[in-house]
N, CA, C and O atoms as CSV, one atom per row, in Angstrom:
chain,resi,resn,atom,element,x,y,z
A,1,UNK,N,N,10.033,-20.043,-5.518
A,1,UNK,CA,C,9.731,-19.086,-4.467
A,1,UNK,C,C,10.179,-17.693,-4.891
A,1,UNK,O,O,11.190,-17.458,-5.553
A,2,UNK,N,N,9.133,-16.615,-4.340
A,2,UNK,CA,C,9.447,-15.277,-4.351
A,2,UNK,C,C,11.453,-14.939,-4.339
A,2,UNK,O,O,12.126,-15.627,-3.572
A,3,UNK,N,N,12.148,-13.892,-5.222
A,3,UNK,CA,C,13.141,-13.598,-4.953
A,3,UNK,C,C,13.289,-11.801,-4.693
A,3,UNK,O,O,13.055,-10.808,-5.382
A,4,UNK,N,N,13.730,-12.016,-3.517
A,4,UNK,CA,C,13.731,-10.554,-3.225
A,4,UNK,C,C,15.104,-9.806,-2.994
A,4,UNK,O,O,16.117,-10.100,-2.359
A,5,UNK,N,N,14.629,-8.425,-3.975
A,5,UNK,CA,C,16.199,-7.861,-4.010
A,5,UNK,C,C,16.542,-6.463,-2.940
A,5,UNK,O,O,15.746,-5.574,-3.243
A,6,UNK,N,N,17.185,-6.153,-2.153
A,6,UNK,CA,C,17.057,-5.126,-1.235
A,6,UNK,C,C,18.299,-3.825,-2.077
A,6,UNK,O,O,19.365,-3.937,-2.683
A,7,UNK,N,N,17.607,-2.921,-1.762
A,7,UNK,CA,C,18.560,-1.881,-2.298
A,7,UNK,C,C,18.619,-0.247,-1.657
A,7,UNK,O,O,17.556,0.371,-1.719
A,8,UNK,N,N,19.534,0.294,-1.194
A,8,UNK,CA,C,19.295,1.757,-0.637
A,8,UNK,C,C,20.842,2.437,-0.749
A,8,UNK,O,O,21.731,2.008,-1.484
A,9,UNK,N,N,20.931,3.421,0.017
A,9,UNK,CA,C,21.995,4.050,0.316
A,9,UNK,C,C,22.471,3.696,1.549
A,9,UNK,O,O,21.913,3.457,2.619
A,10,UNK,N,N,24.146,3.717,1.021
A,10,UNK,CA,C,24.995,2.757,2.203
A,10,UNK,C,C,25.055,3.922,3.683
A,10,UNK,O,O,24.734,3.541,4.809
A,11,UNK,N,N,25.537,5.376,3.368
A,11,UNK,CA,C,25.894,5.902,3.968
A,11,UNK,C,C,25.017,7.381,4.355
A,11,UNK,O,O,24.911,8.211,3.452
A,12,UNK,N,N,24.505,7.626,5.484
A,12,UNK,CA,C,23.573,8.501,5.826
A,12,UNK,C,C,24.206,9.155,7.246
A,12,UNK,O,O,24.865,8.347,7.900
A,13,UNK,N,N,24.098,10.428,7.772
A,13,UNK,CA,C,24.557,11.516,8.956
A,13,UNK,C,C,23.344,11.187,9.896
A,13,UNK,O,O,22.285,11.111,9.273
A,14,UNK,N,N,23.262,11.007,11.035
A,14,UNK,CA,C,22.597,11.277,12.095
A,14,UNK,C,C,21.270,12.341,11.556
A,14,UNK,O,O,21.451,13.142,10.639
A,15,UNK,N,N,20.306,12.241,12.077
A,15,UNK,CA,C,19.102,12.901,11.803
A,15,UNK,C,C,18.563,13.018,10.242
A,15,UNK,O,O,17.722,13.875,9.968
A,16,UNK,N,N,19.235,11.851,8.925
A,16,UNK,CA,C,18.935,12.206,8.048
A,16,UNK,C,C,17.642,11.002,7.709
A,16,UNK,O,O,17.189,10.225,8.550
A,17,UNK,N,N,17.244,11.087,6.376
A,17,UNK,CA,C,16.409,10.054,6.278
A,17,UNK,C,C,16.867,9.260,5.112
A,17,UNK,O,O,17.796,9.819,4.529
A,18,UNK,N,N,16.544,8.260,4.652
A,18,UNK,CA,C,16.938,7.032,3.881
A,18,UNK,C,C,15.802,6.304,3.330
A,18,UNK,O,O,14.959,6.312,4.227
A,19,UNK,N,N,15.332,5.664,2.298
A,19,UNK,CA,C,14.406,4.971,1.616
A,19,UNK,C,C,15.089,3.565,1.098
A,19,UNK,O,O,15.735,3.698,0.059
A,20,UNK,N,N,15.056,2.416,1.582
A,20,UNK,CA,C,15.230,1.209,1.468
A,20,UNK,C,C,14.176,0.722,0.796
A,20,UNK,O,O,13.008,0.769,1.181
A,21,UNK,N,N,14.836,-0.053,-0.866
A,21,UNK,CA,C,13.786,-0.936,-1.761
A,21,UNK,C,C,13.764,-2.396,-1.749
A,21,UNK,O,O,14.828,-2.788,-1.271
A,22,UNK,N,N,12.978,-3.394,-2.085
A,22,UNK,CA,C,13.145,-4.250,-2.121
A,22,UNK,C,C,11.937,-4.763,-3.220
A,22,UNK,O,O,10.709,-4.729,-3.143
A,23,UNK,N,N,12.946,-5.296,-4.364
A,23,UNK,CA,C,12.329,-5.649,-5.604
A,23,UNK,C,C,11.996,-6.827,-5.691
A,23,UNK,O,O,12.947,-7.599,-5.571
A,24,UNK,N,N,10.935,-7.333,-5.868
A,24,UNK,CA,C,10.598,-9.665,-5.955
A,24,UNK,C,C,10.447,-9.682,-7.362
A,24,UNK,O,O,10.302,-8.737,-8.138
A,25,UNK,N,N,10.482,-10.433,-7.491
A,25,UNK,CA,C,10.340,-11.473,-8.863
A,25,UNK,C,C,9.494,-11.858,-9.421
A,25,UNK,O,O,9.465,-12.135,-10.620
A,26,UNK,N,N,8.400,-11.968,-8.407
A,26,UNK,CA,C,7.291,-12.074,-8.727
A,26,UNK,C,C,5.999,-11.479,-8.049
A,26,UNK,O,O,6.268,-10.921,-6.986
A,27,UNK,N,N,4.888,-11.458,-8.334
A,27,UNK,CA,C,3.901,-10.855,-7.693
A,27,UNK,C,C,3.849,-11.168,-5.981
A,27,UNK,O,O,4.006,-12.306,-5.540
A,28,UNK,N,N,3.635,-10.127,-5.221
A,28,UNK,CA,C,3.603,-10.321,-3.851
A,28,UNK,C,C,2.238,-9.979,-3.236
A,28,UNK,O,O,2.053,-9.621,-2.072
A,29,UNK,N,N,1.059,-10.186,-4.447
A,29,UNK,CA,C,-0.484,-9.829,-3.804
A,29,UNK,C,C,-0.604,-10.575,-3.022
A,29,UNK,O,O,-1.239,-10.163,-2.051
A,30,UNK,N,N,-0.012,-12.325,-2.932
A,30,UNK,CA,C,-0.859,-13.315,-2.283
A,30,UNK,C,C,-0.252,-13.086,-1.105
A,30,UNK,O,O,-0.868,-13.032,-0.041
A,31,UNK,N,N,1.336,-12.898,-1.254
A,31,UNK,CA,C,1.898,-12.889,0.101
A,31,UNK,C,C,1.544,-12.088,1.456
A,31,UNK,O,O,1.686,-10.888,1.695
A,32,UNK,N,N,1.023,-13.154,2.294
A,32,UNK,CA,C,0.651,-12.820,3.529
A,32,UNK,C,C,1.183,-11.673,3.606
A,32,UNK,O,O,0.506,-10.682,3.333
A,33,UNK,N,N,2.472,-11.562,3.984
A,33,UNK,CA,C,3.400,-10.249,4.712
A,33,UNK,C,C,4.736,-10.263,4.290
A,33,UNK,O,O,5.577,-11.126,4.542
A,34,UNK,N,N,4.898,-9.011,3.481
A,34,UNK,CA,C,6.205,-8.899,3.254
A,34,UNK,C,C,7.178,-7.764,4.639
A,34,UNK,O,O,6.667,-6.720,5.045
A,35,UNK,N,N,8.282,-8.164,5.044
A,35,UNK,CA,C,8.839,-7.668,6.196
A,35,UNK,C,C,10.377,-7.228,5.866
A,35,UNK,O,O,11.048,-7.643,4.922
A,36,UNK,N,N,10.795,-6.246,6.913
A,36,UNK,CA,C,12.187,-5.730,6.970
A,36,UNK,C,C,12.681,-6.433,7.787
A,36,UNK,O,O,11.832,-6.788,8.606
A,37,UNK,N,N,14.047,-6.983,8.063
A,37,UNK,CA,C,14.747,-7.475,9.524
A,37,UNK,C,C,16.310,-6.447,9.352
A,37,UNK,O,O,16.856,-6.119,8.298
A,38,UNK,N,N,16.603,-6.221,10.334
A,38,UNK,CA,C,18.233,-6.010,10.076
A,38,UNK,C,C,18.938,-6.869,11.119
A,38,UNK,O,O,18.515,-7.612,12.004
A,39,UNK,N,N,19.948,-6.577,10.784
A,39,UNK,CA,C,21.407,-7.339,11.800
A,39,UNK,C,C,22.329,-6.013,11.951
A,39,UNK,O,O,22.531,-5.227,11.025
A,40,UNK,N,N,22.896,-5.875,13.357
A,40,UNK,CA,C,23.372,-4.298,13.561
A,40,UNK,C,C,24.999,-5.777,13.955
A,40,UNK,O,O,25.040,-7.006,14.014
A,41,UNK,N,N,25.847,-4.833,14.090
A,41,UNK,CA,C,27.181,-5.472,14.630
A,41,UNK,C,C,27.159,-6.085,15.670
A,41,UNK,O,O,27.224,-5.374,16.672
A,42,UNK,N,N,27.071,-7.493,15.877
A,42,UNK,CA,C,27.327,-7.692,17.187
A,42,UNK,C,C,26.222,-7.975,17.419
A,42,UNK,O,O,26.439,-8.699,18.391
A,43,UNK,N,N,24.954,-7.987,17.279
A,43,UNK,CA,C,23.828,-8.692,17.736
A,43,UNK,C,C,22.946,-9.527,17.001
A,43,UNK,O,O,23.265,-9.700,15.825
A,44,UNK,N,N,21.945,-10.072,17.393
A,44,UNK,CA,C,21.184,-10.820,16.678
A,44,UNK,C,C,20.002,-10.023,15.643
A,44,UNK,O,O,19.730,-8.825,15.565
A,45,UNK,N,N,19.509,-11.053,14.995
A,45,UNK,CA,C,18.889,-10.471,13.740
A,45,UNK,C,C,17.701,-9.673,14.585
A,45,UNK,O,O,17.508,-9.841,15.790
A,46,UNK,N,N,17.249,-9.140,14.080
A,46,UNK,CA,C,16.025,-8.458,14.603
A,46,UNK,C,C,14.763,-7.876,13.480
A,46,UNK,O,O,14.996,-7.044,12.603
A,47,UNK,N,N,13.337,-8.541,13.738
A,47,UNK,CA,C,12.492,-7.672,13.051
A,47,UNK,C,C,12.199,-6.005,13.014
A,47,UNK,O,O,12.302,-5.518,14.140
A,48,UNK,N,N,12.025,-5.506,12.476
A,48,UNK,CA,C,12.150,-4.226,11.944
A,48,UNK,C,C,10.847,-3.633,11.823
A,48,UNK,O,O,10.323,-2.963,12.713
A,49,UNK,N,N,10.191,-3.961,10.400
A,49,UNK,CA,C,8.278,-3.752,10.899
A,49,UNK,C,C,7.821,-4.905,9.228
A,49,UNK,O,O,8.523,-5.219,8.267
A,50,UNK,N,N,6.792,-5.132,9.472
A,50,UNK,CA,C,6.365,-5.736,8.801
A,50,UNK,C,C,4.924,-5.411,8.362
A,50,UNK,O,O,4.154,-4.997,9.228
A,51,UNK,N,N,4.482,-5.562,7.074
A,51,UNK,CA,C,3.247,-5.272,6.531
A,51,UNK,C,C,2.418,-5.849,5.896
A,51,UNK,O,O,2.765,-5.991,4.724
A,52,UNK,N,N,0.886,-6.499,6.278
A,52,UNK,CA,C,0.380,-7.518,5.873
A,52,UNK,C,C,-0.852,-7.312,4.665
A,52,UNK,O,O,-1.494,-6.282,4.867
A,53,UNK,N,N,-1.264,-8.032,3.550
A,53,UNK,CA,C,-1.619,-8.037,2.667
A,53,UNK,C,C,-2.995,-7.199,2.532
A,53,UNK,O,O,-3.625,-6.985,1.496
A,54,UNK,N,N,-3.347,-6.711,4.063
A,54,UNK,CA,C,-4.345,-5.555,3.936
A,54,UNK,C,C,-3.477,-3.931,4.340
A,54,UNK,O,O,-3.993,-2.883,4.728
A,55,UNK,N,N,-2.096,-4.224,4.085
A,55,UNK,CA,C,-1.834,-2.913,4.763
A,55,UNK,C,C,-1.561,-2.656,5.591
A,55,UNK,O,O,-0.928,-1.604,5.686
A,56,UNK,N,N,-1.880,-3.525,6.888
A,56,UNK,CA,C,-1.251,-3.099,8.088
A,56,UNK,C,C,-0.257,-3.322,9.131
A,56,UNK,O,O,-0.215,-4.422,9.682
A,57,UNK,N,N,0.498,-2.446,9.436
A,57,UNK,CA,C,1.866,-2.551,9.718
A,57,UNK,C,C,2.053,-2.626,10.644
A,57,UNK,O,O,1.294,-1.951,11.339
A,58,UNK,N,N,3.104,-3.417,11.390
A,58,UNK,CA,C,3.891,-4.003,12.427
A,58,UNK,C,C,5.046,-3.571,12.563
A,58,UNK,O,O,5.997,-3.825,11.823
A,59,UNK,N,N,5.045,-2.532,14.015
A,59,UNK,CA,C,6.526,-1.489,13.389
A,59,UNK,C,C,7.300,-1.915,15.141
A,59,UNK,O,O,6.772,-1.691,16.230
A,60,UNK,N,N,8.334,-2.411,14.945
A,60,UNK,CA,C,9.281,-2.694,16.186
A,60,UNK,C,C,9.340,-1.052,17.070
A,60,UNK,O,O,9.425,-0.017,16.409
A,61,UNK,N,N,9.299,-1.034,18.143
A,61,UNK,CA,C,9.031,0.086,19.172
A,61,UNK,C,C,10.293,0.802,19.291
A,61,UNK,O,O,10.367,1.914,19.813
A,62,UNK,N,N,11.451,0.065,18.728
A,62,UNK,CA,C,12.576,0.721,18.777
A,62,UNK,C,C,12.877,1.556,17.823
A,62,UNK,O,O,13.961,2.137,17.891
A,63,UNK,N,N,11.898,1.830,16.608
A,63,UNK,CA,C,11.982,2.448,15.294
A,63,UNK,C,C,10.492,3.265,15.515
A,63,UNK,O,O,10.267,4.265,14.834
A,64,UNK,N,N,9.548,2.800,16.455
A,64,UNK,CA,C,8.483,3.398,15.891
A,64,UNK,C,C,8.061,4.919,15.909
A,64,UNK,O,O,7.922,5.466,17.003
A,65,UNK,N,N,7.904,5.447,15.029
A,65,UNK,CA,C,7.116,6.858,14.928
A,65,UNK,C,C,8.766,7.387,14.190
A,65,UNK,O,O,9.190,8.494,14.521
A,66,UNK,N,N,9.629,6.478,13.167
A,66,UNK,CA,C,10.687,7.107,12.515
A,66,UNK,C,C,10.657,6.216,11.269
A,66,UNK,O,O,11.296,6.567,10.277
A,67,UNK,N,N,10.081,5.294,11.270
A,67,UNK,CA,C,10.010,4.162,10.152
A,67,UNK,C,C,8.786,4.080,9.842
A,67,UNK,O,O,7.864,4.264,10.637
A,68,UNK,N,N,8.654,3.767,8.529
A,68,UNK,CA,C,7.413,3.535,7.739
A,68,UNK,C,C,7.446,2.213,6.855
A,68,UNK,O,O,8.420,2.058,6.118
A,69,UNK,N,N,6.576,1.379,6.877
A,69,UNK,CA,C,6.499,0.447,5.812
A,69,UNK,C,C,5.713,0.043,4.753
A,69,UNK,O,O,4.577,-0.321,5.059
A,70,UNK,N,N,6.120,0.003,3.215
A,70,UNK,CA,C,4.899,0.196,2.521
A,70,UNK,C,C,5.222,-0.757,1.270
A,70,UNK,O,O,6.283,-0.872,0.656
A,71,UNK,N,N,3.814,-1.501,1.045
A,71,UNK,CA,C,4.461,-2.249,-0.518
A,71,UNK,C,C,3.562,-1.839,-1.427
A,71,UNK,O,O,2.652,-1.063,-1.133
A,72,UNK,N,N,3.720,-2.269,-2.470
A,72,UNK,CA,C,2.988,-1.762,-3.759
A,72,UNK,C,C,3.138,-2.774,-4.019
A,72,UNK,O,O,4.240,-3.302,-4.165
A,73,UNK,N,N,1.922,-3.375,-4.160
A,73,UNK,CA,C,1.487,-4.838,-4.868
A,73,UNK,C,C,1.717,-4.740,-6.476
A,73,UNK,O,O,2.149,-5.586,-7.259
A,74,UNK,N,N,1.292,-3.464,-6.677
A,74,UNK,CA,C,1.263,-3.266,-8.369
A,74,UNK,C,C,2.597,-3.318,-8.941
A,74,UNK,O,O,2.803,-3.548,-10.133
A,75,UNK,N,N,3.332,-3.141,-8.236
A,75,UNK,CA,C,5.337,-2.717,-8.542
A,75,UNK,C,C,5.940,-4.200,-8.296
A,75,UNK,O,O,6.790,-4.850,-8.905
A,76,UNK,N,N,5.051,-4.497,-7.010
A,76,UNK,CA,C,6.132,-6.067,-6.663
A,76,UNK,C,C,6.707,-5.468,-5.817
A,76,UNK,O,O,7.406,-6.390,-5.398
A,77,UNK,N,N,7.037,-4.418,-5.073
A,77,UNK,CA,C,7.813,-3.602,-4.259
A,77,UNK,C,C,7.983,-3.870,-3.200
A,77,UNK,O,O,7.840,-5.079,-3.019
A,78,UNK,N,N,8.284,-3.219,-2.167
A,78,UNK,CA,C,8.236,-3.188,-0.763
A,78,UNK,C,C,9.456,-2.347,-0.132
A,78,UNK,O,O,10.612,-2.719,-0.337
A,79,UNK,N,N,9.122,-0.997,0.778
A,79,UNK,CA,C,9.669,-0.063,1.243
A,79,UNK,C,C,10.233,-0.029,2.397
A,79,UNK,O,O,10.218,-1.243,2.601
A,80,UNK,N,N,10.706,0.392,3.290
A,80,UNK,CA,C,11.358,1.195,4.192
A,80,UNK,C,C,11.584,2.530,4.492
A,80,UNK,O,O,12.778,2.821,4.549
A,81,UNK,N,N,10.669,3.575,4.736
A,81,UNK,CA,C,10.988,4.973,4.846
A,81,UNK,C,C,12.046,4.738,6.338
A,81,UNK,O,O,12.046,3.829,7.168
A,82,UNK,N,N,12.795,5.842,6.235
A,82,UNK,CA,C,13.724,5.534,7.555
A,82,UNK,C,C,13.762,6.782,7.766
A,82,UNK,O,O,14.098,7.438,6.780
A,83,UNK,N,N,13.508,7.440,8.834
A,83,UNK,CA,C,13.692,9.279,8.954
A,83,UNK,C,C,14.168,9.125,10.891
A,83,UNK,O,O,13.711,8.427,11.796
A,84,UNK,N,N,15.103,10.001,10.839
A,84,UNK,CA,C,15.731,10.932,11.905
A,84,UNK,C,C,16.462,9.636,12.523
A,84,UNK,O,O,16.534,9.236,13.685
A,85,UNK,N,N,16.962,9.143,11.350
A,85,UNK,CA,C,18.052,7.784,11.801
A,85,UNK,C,C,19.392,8.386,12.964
A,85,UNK,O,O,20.012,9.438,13.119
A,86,UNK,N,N,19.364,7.139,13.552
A,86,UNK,CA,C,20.156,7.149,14.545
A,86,UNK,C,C,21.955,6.321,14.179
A,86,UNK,O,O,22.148,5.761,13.100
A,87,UNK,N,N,22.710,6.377,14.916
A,87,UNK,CA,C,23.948,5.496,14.572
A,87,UNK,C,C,23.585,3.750,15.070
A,87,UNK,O,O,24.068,2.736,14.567
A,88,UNK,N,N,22.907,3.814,15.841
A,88,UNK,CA,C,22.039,2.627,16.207
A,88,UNK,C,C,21.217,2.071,15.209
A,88,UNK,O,O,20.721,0.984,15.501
A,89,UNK,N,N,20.886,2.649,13.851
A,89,UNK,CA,C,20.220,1.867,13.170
A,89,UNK,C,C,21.521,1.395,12.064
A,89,UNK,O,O,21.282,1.113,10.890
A,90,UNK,N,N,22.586,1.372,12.519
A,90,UNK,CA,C,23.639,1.173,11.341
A,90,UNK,C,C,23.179,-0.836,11.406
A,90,UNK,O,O,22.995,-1.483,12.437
A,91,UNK,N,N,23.136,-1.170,10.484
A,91,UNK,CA,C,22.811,-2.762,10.454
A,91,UNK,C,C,22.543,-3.013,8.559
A,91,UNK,O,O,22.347,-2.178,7.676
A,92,UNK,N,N,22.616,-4.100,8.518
A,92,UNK,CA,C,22.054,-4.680,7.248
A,92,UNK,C,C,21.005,-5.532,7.208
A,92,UNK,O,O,20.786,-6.633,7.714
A,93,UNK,N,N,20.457,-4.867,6.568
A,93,UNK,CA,C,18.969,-4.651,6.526
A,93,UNK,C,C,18.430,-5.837,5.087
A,93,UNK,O,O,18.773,-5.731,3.910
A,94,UNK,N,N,17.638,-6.763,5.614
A,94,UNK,CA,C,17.047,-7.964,4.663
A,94,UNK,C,C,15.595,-7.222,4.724
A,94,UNK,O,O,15.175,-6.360,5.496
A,95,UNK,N,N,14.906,-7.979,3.463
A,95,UNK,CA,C,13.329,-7.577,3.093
A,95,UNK,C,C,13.159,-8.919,3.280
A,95,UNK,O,O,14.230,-9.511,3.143
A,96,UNK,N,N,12.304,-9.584,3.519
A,96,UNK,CA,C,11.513,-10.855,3.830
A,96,UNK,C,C,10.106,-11.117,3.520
A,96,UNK,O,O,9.203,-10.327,3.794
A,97,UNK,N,N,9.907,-12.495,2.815
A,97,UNK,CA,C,8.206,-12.639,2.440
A,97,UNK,C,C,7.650,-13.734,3.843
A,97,UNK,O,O,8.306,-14.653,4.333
A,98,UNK,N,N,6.596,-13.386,4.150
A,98,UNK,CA,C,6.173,-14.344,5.105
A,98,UNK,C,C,4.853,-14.727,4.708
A,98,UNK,O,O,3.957,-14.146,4.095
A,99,UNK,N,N,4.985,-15.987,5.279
A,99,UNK,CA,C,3.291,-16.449,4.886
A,99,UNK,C,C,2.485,-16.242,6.679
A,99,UNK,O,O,3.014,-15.673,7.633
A,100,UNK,N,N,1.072,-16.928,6.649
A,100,UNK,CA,C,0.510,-16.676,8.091
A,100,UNK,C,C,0.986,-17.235,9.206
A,100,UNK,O,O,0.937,-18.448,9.007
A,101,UNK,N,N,1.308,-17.079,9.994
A,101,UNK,CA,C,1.902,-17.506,11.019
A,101,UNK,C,C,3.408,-16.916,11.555
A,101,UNK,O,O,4.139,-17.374,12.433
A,102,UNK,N,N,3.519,-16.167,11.010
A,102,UNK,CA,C,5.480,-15.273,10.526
A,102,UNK,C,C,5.972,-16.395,10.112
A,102,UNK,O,O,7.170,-16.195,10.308
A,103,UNK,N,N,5.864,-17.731,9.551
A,103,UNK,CA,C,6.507,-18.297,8.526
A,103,UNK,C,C,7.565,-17.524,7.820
A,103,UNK,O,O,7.017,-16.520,7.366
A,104,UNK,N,N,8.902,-17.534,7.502
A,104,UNK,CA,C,9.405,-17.141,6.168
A,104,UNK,C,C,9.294,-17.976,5.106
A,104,UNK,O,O,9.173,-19.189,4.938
A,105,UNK,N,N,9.389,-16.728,4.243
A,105,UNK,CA,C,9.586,-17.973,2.266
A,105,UNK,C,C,10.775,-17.656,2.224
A,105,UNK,O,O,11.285,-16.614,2.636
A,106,UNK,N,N,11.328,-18.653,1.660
A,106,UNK,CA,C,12.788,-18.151,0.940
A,106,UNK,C,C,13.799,-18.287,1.694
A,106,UNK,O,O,13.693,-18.890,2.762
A,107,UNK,N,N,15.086,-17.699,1.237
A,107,UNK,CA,C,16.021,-17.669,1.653
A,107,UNK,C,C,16.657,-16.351,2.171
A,107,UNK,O,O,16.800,-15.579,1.223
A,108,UNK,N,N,17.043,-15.879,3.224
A,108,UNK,CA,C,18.019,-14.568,3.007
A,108,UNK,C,C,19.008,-14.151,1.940
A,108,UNK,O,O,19.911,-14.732,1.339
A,109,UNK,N,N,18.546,-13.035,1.928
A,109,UNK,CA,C,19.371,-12.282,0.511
A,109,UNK,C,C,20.586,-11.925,1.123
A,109,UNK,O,O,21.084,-12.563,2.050
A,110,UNK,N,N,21.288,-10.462,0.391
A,110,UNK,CA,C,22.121,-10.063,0.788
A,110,UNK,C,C,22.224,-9.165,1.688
A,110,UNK,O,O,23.049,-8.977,2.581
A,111,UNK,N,N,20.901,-8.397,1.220
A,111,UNK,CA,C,20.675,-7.232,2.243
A,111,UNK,C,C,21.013,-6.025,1.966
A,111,UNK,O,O,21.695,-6.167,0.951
A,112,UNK,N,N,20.976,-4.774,2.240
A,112,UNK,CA,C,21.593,-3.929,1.977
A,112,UNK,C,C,21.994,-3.309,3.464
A,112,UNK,O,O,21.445,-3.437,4.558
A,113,UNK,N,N,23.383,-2.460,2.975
A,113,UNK,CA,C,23.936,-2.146,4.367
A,113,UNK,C,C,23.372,-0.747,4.296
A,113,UNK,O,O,23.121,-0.099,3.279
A,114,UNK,N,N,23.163,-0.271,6.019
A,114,UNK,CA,C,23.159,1.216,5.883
A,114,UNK,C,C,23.812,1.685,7.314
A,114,UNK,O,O,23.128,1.417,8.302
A,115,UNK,N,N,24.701,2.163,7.468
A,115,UNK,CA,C,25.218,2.957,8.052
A,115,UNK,C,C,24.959,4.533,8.335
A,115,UNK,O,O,24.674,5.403,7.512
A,116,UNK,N,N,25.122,4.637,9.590
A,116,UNK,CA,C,24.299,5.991,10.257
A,116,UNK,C,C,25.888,6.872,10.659
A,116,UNK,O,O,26.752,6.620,11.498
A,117,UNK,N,N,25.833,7.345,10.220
A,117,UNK,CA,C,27.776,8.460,11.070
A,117,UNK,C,C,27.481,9.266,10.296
A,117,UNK,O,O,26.748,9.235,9.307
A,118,UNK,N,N,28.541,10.635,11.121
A,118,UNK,CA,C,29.162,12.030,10.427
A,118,UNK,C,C,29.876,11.706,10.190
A,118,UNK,O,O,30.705,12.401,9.603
């Protein structure tokens, strides 16, 4: 199965923006939908936005019109633009492959943390 690696900057100020990567192992053309989730302190996991093998994205309402999601099939990639972050988006943040149905593949990674403060 796909292995996916998440990577960004830990520490970001209120109103700044942030770019979260997430590298696989292998090709992610076939994969239905590759997706973001985070976990903030204290609550449950939560989807984030997700983007399906034509492109189109599934963006949680609590992020939307500040988050972007984008993969590059050609890279193996898969993004996270994050702009005019809040202290509310402080969480650690997993990349996820899904097949049809929101199935996951795989296992949870590590994640990368990102924290929102002055």
């Amino acid at each position: 199965q796909v292995q996916l690696v998440e990577s960004g900057v830990d520490l970001v100020q209120p109103g700044g923006s942030l770019r979260l990567s997430c590298a696989a192992s292998e090709s992610i053309f076939s994969i239905y939908a590759m997706a973001w989730y985070r976990r903030a302190p204290g609550k449950l996991r939560e989807l984030v936005a997700a983007i399906n093998n034509e492109g189109t994205p599934n963006i949680n309402d609590s992020v939307k019109g500040r988050f972007t999601i984008s993969r590059d099939n050609a890279k193996n990639m898969v993004y996270l633009q994050m702009n005019s972050l809040k202290p509310e988006d402080t969480a650690l943040y997993y990349c996820r492959a899904l097949e049809k149905g929101g199935i996951l593949l795989g296992d949870w990674g590590q994640g990368t943390q990102v924290t929102v403060s002055s």
